[in-house]
Jmol script that loads the backbone (N, CA, C; Angstrom):
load data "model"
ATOM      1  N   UNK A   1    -123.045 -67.339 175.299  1.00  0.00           N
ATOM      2  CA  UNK A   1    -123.320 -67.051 176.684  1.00  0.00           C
ATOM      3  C   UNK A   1    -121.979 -66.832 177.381  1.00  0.00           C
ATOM      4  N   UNK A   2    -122.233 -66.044 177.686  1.00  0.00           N
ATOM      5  CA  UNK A   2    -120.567 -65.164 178.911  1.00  0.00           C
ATOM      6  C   UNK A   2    -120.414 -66.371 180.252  1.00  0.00           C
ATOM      7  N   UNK A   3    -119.315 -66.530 180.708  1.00  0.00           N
ATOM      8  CA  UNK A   3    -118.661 -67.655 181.763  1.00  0.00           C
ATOM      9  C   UNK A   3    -117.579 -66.605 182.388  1.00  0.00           C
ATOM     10  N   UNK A   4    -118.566 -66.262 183.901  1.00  0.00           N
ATOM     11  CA  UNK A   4    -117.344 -65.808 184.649  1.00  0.00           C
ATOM     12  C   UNK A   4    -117.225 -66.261 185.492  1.00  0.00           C
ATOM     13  N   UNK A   5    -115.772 -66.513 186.414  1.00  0.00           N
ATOM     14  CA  UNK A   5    -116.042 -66.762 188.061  1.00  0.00           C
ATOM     15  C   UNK A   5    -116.923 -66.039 189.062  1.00  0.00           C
ATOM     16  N   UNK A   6    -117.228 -66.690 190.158  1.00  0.00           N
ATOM     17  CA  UNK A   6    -117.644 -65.955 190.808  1.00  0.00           C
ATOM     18  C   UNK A   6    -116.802 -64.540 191.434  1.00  0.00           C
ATOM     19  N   UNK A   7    -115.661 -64.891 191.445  1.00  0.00           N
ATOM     20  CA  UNK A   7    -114.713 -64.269 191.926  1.00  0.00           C
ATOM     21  C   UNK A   7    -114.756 -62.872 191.306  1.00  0.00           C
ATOM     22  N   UNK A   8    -114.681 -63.133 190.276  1.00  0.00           N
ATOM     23  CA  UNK A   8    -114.973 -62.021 189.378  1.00  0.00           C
ATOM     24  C   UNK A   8    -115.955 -61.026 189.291  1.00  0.00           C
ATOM     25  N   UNK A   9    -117.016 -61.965 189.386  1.00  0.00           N
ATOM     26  CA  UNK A   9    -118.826 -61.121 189.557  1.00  0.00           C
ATOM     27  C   UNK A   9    -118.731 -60.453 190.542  1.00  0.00           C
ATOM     28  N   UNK A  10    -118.215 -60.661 191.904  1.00  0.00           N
ATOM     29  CA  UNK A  10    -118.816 -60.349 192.914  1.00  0.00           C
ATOM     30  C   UNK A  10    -118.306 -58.752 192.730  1.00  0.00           C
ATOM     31  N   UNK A  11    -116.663 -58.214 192.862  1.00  0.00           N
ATOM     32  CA  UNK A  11    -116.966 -56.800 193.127  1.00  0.00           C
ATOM     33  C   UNK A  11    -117.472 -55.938 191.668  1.00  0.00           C
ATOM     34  N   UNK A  12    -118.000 -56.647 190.327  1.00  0.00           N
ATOM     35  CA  UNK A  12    -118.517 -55.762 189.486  1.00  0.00           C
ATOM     36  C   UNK A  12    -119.525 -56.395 189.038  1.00  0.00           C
ATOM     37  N   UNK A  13    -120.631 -57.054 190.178  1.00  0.00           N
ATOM     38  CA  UNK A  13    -121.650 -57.228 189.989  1.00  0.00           C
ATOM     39  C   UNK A  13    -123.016 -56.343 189.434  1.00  0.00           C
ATOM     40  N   UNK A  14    -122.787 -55.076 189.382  1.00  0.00           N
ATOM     41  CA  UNK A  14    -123.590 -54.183 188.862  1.00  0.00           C
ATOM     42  C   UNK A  14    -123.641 -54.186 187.742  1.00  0.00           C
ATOM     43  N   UNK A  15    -121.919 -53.702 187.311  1.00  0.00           N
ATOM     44  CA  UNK A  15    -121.704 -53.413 185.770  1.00  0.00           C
ATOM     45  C   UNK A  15    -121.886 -55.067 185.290  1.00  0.00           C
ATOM     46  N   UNK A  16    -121.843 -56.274 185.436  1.00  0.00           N
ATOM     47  CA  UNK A  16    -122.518 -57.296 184.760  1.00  0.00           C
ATOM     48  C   UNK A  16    -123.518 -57.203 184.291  1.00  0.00           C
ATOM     49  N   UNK A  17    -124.796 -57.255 185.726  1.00  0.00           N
ATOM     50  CA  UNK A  17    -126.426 -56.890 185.646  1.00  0.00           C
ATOM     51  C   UNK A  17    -126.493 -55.933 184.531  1.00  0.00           C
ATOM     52  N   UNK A  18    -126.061 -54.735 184.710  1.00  0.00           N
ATOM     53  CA  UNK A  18    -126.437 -53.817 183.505  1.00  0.00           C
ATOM     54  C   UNK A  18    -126.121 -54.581 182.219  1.00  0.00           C
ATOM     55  N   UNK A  19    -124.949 -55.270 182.075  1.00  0.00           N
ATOM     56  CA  UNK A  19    -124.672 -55.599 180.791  1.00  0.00           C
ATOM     57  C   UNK A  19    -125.696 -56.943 180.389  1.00  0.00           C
ATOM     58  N   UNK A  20    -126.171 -57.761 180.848  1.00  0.00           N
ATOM     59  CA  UNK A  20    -127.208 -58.689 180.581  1.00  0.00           C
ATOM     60  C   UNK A  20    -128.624 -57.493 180.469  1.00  0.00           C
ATOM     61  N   UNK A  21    -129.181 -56.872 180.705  1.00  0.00           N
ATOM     62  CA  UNK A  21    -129.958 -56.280 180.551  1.00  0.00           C
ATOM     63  C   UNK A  21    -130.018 -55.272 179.664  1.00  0.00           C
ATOM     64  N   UNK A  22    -128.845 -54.857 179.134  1.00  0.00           N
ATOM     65  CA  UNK A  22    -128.843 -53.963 177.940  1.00  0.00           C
ATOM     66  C   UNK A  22    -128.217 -54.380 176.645  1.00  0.00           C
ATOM     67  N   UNK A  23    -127.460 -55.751 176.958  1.00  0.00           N
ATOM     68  CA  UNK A  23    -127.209 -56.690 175.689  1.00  0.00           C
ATOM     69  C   UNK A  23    -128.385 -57.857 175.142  1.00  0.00           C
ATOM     70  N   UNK A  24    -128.792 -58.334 176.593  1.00  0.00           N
ATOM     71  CA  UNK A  24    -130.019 -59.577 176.520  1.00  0.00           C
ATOM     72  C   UNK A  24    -129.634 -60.384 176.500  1.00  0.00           C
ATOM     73  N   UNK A  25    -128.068 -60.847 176.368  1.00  0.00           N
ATOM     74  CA  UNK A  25    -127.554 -62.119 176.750  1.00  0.00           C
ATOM     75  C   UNK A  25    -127.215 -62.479 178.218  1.00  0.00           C
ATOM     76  N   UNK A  26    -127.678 -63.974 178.271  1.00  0.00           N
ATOM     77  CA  UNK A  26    -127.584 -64.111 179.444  1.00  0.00           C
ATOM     78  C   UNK A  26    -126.077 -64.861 180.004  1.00  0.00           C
ATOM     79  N   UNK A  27    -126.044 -64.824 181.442  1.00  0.00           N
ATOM     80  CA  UNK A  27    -124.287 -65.001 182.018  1.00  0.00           C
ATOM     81  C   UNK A  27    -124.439 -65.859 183.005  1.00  0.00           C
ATOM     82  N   UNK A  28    -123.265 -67.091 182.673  1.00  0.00           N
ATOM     83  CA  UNK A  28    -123.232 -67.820 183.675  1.00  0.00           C
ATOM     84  C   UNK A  28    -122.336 -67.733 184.750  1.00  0.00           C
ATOM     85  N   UNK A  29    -122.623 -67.451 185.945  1.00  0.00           N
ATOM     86  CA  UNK A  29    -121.399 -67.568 187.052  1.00  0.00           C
ATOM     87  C   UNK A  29    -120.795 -68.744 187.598  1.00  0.00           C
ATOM     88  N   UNK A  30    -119.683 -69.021 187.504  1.00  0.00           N
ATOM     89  CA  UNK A  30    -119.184 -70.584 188.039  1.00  0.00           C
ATOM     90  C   UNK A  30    -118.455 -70.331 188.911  1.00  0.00           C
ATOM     91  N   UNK A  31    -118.201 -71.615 190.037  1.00  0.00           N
ATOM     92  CA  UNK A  31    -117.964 -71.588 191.086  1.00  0.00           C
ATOM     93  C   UNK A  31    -116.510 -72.919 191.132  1.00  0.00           C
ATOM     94  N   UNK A  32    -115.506 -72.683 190.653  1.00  0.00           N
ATOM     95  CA  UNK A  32    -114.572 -73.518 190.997  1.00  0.00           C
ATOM     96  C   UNK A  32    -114.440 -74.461 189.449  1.00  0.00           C
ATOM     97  N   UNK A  33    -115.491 -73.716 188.225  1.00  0.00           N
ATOM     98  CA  UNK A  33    -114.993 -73.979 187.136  1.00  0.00           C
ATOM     99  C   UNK A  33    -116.476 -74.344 186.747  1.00  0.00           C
ATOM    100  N   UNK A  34    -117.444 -75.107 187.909  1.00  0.00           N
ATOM    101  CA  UNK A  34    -118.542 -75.450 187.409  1.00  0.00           C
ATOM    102  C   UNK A  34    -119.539 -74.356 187.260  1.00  0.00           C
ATOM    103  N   UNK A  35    -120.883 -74.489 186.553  1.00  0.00           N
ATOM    104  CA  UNK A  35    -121.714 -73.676 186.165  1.00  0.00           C
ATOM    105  C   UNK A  35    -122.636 -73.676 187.925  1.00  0.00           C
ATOM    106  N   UNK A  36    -122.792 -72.192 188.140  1.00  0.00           N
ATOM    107  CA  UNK A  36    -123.454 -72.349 189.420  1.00  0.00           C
ATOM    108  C   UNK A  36    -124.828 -71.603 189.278  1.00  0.00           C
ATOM    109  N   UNK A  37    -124.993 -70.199 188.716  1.00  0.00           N
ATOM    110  CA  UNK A  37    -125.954 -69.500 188.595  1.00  0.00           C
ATOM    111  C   UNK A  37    -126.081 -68.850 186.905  1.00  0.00           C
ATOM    112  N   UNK A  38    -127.052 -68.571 186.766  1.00  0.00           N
ATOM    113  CA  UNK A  38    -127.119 -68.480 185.461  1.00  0.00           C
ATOM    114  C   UNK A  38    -128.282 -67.286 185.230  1.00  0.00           C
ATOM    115  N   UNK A  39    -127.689 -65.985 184.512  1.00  0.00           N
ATOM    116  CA  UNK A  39    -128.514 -64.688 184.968  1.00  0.00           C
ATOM    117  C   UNK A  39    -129.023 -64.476 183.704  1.00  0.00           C
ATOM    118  N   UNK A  40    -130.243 -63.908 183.487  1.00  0.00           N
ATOM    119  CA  UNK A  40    -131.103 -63.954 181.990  1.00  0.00           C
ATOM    120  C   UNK A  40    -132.107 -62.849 182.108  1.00  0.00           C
ATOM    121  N   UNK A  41    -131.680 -62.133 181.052  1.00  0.00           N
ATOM    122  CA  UNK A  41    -132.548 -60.847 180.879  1.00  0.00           C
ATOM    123  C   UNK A  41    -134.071 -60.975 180.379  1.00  0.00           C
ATOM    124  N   UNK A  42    -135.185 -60.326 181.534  1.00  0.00           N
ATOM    125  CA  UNK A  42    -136.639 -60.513 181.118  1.00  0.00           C
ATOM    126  C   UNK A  42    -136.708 -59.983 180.173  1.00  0.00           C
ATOM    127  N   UNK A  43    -137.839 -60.923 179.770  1.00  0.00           N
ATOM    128  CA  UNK A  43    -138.568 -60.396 178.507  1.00  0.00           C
ATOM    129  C   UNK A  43    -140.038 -59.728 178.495  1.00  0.00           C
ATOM    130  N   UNK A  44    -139.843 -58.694 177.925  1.00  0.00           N
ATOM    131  CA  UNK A  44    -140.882 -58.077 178.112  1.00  0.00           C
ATOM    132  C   UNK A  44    -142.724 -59.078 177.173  1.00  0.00           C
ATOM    133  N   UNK A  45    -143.899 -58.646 178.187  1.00  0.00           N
ATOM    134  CA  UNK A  45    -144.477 -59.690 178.344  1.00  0.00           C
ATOM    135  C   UNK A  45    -145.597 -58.653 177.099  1.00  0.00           C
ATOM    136  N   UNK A  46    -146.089 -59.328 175.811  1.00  0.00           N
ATOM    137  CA  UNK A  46    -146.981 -58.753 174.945  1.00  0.00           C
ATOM    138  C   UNK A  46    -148.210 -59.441 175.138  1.00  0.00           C
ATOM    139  N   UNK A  47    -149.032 -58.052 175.818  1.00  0.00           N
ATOM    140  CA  UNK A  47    -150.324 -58.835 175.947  1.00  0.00           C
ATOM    141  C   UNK A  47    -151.405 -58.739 175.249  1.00  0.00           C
ATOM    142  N   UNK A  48    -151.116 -58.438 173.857  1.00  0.00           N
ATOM    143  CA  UNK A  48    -152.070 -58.000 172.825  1.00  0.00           C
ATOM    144  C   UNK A  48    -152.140 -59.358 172.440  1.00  0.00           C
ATOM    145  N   UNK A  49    -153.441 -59.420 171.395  1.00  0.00           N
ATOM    146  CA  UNK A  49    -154.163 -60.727 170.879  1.00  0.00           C
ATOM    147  C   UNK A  49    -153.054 -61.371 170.229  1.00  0.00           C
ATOM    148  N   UNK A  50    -152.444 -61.044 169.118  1.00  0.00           N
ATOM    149  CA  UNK A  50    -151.078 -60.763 168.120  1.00  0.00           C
ATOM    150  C   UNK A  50    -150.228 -61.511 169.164  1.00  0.00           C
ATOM    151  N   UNK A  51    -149.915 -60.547 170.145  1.00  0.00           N
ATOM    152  CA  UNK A  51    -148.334 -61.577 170.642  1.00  0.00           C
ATOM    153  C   UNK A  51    -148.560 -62.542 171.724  1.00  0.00           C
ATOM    154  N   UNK A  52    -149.996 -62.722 172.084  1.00  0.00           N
ATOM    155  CA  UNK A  52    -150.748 -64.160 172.773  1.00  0.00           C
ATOM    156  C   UNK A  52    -150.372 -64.870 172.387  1.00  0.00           C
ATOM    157  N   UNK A  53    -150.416 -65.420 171.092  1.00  0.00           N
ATOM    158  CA  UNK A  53    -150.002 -66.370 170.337  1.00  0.00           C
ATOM    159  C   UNK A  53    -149.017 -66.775 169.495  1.00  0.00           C
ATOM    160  N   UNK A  54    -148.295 -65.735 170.067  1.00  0.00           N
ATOM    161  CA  UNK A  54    -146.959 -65.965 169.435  1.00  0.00           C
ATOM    162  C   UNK A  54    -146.463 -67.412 169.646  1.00  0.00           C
ATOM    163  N   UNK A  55    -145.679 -68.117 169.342  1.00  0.00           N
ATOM    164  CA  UNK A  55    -145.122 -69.955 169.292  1.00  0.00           C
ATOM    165  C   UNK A  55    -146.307 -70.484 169.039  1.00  0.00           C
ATOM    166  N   UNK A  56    -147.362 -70.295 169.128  1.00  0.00           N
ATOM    167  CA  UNK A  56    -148.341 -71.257 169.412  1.00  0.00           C
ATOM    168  C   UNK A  56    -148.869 -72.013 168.182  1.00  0.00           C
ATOM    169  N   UNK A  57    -148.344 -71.547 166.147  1.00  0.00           N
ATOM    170  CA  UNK A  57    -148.339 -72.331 165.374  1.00  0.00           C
ATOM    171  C   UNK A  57    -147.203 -73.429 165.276  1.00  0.00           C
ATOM    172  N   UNK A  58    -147.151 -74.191 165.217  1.00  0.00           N
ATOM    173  CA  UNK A  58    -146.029 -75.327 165.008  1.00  0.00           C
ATOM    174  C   UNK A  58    -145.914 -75.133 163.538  1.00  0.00           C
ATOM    175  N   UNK A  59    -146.477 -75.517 162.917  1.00  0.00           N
ATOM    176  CA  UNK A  59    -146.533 -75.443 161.348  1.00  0.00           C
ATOM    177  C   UNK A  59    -147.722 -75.467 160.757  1.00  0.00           C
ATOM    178  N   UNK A  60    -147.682 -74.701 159.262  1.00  0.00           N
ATOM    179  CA  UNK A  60    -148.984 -74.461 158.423  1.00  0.00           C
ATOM    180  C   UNK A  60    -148.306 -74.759 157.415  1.00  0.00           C
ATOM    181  N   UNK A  61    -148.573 -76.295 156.712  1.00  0.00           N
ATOM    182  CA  UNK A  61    -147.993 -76.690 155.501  1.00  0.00           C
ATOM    183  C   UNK A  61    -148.415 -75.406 154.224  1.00  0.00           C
ATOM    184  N   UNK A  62    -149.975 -75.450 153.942  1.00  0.00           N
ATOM    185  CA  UNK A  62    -149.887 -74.643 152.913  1.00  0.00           C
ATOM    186  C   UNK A  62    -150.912 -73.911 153.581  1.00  0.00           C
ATOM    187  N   UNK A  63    -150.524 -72.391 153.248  1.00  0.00           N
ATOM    188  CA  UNK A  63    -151.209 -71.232 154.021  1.00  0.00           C
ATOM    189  C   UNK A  63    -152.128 -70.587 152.652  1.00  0.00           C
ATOM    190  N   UNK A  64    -151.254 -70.982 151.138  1.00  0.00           N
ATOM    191  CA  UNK A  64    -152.483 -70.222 150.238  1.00  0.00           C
ATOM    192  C   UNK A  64    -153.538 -71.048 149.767  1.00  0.00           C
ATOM    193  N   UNK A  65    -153.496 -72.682 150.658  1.00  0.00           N
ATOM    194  CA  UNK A  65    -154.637 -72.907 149.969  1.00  0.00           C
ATOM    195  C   UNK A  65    -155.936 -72.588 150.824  1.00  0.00           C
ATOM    196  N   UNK A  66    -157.422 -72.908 150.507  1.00  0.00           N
ATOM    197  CA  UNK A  66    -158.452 -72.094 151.112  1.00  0.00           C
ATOM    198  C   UNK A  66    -158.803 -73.837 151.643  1.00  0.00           C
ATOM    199  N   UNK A  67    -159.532 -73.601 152.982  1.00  0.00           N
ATOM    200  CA  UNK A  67    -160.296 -74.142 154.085  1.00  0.00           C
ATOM    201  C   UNK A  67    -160.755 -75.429 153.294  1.00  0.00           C
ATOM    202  N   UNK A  68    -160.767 -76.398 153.607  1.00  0.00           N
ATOM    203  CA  UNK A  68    -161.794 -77.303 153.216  1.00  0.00           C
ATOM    204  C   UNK A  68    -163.328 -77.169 153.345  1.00  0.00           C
ATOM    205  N   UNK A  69    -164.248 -77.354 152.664  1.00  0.00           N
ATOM    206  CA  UNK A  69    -165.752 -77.676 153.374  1.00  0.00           C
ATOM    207  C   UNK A  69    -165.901 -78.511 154.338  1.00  0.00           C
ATOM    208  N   UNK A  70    -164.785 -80.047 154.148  1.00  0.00           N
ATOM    209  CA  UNK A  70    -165.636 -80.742 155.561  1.00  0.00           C
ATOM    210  C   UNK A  70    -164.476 -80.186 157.032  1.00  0.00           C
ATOM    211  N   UNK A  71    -164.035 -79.221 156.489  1.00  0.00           N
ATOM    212  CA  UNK A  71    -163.450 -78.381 157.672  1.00  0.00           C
ATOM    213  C   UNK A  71    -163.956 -77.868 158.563  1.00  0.00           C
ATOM    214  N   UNK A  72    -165.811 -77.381 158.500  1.00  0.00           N
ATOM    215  CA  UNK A  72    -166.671 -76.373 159.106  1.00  0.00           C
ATOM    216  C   UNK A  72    -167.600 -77.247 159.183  1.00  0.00           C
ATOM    217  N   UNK A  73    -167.956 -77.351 160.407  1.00  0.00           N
ATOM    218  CA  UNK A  73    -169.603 -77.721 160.804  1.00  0.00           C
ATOM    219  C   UNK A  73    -170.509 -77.222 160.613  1.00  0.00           C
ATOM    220  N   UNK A  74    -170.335 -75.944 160.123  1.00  0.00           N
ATOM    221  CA  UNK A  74    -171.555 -74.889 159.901  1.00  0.00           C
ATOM    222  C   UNK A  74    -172.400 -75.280 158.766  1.00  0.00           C
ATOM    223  N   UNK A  75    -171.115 -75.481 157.762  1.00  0.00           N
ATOM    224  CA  UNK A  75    -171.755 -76.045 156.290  1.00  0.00           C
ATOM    225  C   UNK A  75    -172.103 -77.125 156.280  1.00  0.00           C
ATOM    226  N   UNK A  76    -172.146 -77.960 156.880  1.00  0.00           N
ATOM    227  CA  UNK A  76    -173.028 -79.691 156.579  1.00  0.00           C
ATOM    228  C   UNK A  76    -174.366 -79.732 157.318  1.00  0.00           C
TER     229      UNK A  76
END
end "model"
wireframe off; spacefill off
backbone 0.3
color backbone group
């Protein structure tokens, strides 16, 4: 992550913005050494079924084995 003064940002505040938005890293501006603002490129939002759920497995120990029976209510 990039660390500039403010001092700095202010008269090439554009050419920053562009550069967080066309690199995707985001930039912190500090103010007297400390961290003051902190600029972060959106992410574009996938609203298909597929990227709904994107993070949303934590973990699947084993994926080739098959379902249990007392897994389904259907079958008992």
């Amino acid at each position: 992550m990039k660390r500039i003064p403010k001092s700095v940002f202010k008269p090439r505040a554009f050419e920053f913005l562009r550069q967080v938005e066309e690199r995707g890293e985001a930039l912190v501006i500090t103010d007297h050494g400390r961290e003051a603002v902190r600029i972060e490129p959106v992410l574009p939002n996938d609203t298909s079924a597929a990227g709904s759920l994107t993070g949303t497995i934590v973990a699947y120990d084993a994926p080739e084995e098959p379902a249990g029976t007392d897994d389904w209510d259907v079958l008992g």
